[in-house]
Backbone as a chain_set.jsonl record, in Angstrom:
{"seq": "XXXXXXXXXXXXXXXXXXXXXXXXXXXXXXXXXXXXXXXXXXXXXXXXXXXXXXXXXXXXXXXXXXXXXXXXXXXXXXXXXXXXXXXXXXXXXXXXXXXXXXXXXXXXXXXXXXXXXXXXXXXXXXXXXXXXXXXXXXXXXXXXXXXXX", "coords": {"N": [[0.861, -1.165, 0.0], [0.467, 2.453, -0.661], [0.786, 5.801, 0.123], [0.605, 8.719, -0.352], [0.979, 11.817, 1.556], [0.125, 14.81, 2.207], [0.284, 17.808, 4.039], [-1.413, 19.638, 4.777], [-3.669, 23.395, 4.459], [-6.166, 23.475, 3.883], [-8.576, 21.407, 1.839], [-9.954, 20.196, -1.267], [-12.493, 17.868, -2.865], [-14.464, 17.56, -5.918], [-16.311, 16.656, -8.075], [-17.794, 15.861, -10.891], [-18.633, 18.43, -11.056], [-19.693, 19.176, -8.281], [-18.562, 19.763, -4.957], [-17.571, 16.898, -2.88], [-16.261, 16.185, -0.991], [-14.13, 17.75, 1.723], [-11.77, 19.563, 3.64], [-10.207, 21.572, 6.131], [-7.73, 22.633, 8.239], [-5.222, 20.269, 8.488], [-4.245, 17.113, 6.641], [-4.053, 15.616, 3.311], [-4.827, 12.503, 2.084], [-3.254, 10.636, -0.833], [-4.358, 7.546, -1.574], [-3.03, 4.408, -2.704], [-3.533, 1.282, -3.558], [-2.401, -1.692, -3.811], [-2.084, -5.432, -4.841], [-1.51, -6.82, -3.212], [-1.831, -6.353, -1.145], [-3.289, -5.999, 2.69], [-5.602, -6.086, 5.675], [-3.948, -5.685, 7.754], [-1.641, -3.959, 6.124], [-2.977, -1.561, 5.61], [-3.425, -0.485, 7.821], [-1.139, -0.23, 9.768], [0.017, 1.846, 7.553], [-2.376, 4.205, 8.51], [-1.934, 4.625, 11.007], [0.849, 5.374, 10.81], [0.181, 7.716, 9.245], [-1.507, 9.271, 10.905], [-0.173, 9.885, 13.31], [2.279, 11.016, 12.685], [4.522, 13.269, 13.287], [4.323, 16.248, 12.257], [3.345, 18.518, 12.184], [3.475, 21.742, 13.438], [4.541, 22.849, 15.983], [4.435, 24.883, 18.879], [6.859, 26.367, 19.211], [7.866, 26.493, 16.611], [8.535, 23.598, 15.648], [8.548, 20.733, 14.168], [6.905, 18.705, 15.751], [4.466, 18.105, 16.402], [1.459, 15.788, 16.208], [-1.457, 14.642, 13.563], [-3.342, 13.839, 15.288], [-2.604, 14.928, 17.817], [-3.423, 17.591, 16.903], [-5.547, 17.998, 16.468], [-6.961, 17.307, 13.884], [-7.659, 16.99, 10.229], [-8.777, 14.943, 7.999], [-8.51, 14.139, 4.865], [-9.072, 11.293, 2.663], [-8.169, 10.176, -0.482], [-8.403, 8.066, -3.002], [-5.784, 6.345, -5.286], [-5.113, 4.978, -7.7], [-3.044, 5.122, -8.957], [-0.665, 5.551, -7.835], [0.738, 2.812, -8.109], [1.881, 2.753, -10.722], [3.696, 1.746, -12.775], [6.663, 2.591, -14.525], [9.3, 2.005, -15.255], [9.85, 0.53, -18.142], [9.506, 1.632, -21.212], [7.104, 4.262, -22.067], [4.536, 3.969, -20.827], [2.568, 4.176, -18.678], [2.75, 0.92, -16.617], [0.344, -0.956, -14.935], [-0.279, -2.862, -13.305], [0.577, -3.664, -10.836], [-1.752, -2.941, -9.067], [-3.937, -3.242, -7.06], [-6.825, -5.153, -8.288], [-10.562, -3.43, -8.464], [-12.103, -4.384, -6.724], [-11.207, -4.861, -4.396], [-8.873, -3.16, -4.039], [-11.274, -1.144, -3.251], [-12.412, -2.142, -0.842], [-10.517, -2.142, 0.998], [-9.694, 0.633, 0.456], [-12.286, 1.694, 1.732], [-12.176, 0.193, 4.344], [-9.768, 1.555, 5.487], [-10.787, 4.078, 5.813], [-13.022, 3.577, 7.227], [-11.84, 3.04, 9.638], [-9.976, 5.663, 10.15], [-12.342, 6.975, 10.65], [-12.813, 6.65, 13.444], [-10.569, 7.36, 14.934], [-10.537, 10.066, 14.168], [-12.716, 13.247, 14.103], [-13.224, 14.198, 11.898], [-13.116, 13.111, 9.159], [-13.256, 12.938, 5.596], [-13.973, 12.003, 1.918], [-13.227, 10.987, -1.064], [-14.858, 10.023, -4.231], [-15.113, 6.688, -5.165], [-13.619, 5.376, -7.923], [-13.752, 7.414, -9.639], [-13.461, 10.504, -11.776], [-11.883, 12.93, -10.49], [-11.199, 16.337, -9.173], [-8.806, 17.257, -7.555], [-8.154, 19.887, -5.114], [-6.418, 21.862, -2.919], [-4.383, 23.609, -0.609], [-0.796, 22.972, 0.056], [0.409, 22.984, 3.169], [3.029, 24.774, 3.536], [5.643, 23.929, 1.692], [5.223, 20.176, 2.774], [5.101, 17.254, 2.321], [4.873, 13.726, 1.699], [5.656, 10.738, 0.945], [4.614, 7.364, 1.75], [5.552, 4.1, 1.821], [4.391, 0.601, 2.446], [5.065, -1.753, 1.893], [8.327, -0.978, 2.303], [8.273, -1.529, 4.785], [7.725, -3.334, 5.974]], "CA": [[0.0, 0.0, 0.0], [1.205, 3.249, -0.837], [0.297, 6.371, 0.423], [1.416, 10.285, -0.52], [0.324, 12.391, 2.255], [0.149, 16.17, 2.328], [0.2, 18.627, 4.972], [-2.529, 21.439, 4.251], [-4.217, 24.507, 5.372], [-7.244, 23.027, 3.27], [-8.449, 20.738, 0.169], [-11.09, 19.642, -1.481], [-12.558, 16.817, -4.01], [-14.998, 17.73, -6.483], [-16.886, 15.122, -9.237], [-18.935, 16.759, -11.845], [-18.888, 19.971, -10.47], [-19.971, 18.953, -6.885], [-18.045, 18.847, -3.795], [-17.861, 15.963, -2.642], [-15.415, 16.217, 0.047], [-13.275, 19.007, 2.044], [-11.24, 19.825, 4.757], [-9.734, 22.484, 6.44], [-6.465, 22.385, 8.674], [-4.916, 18.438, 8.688], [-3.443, 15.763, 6.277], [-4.911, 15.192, 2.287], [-3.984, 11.185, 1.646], [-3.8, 9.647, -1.555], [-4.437, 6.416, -1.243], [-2.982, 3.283, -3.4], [-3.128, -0.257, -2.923], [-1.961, -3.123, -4.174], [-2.829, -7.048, -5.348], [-1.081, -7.95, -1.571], [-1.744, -5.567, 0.363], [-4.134, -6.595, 3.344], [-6.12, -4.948, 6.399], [-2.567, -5.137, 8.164], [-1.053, -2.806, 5.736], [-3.919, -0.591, 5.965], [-3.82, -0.285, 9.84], [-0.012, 0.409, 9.195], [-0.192, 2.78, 6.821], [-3.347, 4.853, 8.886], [-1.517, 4.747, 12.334], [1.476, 6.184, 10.663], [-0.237, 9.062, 8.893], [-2.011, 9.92, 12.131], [0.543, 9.765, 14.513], [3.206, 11.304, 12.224], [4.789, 14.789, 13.68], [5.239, 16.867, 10.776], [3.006, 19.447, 12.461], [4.646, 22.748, 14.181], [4.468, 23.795, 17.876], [4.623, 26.985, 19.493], [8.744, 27.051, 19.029], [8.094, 25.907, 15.2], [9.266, 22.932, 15.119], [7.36, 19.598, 13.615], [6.832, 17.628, 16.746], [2.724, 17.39, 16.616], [0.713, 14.778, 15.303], [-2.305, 14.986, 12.902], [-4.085, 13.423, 16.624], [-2.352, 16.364, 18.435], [-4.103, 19.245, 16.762], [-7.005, 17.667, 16.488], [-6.963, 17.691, 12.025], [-8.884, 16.715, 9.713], [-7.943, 13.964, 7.162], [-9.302, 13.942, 3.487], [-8.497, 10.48, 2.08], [-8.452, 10.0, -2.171], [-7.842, 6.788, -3.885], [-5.222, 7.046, -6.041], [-4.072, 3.486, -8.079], [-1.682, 5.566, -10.347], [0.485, 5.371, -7.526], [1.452, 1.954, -8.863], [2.107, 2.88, -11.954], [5.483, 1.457, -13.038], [7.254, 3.346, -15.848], [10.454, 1.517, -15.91], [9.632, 0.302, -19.23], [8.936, 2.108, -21.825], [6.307, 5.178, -21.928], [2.593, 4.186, -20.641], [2.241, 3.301, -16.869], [1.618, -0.296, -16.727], [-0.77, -0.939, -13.092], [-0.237, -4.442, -13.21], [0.377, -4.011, -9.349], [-2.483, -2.139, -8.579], [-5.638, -3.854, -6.786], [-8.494, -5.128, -8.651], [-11.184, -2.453, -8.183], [-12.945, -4.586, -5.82], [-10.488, -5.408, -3.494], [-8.765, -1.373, -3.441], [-12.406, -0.374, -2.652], [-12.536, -2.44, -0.208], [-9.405, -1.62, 1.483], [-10.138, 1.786, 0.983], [-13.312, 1.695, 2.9], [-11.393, -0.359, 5.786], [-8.489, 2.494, 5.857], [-11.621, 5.485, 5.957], [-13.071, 3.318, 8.409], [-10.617, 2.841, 10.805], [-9.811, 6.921, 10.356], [-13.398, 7.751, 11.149], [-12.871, 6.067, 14.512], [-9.749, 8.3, 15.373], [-10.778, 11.332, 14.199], [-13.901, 13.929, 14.153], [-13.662, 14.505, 10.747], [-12.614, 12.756, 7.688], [-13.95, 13.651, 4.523], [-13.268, 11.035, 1.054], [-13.618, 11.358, -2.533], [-15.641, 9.323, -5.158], [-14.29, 5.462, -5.639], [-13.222, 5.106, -9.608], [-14.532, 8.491, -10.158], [-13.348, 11.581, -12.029], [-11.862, 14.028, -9.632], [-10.756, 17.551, -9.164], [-8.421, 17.858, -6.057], [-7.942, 21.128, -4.877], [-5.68, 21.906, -2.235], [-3.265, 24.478, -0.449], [-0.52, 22.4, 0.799], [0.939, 23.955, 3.905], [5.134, 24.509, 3.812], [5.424, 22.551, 1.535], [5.115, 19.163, 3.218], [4.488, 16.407, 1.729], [5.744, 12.263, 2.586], [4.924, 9.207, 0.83], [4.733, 6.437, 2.639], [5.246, 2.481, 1.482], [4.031, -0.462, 3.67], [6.682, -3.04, 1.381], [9.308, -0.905, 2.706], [8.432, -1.019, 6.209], [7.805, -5.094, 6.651]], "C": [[0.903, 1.221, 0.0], [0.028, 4.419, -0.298], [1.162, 8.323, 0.345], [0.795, 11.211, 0.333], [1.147, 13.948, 2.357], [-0.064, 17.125, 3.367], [-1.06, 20.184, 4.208], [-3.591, 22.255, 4.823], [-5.732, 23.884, 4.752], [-7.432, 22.453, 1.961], [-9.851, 20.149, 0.138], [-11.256, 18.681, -2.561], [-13.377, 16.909, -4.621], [-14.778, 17.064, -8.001], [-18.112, 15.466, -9.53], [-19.251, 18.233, -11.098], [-19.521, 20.49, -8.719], [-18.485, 18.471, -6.119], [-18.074, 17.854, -2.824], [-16.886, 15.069, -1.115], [-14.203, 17.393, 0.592], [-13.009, 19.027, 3.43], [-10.732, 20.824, 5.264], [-7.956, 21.666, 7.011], [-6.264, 20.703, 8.768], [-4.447, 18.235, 7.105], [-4.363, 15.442, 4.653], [-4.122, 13.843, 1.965], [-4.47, 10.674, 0.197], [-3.312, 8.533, -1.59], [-4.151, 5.307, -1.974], [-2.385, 1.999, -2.943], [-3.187, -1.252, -4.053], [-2.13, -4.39, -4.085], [-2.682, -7.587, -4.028], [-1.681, -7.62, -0.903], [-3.478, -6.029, 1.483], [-4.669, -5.654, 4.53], [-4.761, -4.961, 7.202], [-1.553, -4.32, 7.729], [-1.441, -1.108, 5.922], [-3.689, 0.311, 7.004], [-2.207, 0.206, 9.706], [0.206, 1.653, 9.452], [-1.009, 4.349, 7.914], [-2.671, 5.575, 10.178], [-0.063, 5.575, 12.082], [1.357, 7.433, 10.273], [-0.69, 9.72, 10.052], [-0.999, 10.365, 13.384], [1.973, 10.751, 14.208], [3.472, 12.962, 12.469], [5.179, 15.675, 13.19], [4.251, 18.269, 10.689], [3.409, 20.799, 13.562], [3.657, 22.944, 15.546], [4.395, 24.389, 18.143], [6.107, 26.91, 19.68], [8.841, 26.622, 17.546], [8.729, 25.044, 14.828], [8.336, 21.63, 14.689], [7.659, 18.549, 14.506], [5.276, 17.447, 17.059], [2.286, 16.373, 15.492], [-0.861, 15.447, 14.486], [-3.353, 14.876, 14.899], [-4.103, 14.561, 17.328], [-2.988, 17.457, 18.165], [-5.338, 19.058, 16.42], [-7.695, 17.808, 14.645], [-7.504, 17.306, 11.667], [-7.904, 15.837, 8.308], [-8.981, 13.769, 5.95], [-8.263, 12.593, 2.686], [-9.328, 10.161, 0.413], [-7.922, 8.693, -2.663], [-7.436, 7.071, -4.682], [-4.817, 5.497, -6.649], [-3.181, 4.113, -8.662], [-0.515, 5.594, -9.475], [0.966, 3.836, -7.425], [1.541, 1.734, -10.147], [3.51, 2.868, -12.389], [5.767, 2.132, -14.692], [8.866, 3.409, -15.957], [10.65, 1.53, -17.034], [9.049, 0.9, -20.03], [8.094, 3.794, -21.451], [4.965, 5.257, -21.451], [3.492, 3.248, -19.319], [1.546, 1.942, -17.128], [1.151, -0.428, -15.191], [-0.979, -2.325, -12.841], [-0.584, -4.726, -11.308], [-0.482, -3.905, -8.526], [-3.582, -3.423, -8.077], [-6.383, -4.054, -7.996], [-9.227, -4.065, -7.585], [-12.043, -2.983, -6.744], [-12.401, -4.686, -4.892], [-9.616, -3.673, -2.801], [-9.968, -1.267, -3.08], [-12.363, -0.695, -1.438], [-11.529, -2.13, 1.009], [-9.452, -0.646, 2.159], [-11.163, 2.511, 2.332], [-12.537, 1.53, 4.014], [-9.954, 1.07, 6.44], [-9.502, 3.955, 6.487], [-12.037, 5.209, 7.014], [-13.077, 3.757, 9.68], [-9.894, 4.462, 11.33], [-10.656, 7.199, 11.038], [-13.606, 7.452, 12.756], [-11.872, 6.529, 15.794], [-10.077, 9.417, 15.391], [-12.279, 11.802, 14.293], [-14.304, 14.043, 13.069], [-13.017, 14.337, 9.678], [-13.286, 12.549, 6.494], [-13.032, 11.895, 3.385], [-13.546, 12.054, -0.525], [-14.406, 10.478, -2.845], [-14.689, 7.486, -5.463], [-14.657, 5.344, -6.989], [-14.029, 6.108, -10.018], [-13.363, 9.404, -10.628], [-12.905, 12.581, -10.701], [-11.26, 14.94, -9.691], [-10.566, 17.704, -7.806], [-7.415, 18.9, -6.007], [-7.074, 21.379, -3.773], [-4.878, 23.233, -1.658], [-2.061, 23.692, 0.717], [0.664, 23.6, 1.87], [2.458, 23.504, 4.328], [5.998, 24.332, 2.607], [5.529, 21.473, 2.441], [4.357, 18.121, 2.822], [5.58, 14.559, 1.449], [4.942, 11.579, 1.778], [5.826, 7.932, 1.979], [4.131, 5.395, 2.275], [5.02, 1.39, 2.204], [5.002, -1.527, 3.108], [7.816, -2.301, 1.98], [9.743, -0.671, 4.138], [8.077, -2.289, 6.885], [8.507, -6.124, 6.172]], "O": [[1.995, 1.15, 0.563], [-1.184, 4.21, -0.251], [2.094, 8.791, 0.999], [-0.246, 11.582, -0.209], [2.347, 14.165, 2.523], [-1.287, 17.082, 3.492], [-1.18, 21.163, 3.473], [-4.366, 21.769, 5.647], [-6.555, 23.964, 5.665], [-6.718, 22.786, 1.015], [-10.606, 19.772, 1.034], [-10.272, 18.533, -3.286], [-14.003, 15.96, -4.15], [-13.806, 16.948, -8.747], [-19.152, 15.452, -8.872], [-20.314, 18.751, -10.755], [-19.701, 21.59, -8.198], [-17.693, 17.554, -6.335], [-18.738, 18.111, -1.82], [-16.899, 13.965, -0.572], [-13.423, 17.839, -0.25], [-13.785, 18.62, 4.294], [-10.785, 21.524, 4.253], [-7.301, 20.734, 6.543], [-7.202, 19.99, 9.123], [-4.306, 19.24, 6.408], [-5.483, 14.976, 4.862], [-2.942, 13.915, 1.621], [-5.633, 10.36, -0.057], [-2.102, 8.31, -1.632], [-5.249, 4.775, -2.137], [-1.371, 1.685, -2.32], [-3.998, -1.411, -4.966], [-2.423, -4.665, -2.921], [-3.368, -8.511, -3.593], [-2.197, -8.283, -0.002], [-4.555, -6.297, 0.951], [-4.283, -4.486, 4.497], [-4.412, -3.784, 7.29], [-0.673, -3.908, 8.485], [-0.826, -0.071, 6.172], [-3.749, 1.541, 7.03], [-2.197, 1.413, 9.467], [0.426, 2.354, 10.44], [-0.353, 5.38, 8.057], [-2.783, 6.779, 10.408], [0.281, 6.372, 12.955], [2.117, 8.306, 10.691], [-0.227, 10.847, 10.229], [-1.292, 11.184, 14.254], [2.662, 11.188, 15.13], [2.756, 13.809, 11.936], [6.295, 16.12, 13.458], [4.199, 18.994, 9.696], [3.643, 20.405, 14.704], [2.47, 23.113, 15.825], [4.059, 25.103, 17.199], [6.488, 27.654, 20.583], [9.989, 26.364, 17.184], [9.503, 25.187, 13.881], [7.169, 21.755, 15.063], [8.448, 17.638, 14.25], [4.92, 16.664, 17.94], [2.65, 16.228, 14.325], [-1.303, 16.554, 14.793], [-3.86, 15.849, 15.458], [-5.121, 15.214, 17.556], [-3.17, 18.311, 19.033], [-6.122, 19.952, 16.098], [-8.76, 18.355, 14.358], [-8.385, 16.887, 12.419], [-6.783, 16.075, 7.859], [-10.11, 13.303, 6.106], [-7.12, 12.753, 2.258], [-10.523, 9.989, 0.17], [-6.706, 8.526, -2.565], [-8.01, 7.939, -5.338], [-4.12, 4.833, -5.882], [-2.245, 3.369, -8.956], [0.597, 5.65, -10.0], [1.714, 3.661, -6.464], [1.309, 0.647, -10.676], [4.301, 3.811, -12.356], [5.071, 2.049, -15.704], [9.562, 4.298, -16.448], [11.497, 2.327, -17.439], [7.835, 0.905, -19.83], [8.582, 4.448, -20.529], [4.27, 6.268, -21.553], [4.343, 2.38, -19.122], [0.425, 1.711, -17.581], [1.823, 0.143, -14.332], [-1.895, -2.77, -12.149], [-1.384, -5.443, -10.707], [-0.423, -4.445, -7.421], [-3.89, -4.379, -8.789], [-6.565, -3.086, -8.734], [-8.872, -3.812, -6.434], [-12.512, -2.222, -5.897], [-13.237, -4.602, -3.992], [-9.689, -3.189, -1.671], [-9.799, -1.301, -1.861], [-12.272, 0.248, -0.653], [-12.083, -1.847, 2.072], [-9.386, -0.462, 3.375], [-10.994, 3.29, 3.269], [-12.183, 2.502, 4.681], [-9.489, 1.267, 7.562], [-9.098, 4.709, 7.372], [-11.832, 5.97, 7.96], [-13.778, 4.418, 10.446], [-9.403, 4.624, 12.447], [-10.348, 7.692, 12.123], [-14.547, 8.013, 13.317], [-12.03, 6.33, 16.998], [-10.026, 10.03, 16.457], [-13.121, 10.937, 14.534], [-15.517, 14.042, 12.856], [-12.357, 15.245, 9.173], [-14.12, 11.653, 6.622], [-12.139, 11.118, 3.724], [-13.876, 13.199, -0.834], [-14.892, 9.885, -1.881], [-13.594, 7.464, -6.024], [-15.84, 5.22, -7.307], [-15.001, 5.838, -10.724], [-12.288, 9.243, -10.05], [-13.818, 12.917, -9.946], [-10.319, 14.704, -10.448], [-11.401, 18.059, -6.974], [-6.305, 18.95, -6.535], [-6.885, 20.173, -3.614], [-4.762, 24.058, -2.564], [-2.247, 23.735, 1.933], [1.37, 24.547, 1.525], [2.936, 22.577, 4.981], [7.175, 24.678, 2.707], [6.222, 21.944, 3.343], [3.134, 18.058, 2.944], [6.752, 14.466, 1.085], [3.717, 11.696, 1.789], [6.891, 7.755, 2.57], [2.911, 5.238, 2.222], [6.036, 1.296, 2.891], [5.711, -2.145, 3.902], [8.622, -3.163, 2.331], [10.716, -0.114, 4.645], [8.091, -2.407, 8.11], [8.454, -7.219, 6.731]]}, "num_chains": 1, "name": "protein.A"}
């Protein structure tokens, strides 16, 4: 499971001209998973984004957690982040989930957020989207579950 997570003052997900998800201060994840990956990557993955201190203090330094400031987490499914382009010119996604099995995932990762936090927002599964964003610092971390078991 892969996961590119953003630091931002706010973002949103809009599909056909509706918003369809938004956040303010906290964490925009996009979300890709893979043919292996299982609810133990998931849980992983979730507990590291949440927990991860890449938010500033009152001496500015990045020792809070998304938990700590109490944030807000907009998670997007993303398969293109297994999109291998070793070879050649077209992303092959060979690695990527079947659709039924990322959904499913997905769900289990939004879940398992909605159970930590107050307020986590999604996008559309295998939809069209327009994500909007202001990421704050920059800051911005991916984060692989193969390179962490």
């Amino acid at each position: 499971m892969r996961v590119v997570l953003q630091r931002v003052k706010s973002a949103s997900v809009t599909v056909d001209g509706e918003i369809v998800g938004q956040i303010g201060k906290g964490i925009l994840v996009l979300l890709g998973v893979s043919g292996k990956d299982t609810e133990k990557e998931a849980l992983y993955l979730l507990e590291k984004t949440l927990n991860l201190r890449i938010f500033e203090d009152s001496e500015g330094k990045m020792n809070l957690s998304l938990l700590d400031i109490g944030g807000e987490l907009l998670v997007v499914s993303q398969f293109t982040l297994y999109g291998d382009v070793r070879k050649g010119r077209r992303p092959s996604f060979i690695e990527a989930a079947p659709p039924e099995k990322a959904n499913e995932l997905y769900g289990y990762f939004v879940s398992e957020a909605r159970q930590k936090l107050s307020r986590v927002e999604t996008g559309k599964f295998q939809a069209m989207m327009d994500v909007a964003l202001i990421n704050d610092g920059p800051v911005t971390i991916l984060l692989d579950s193969d390179k962490n078991f």
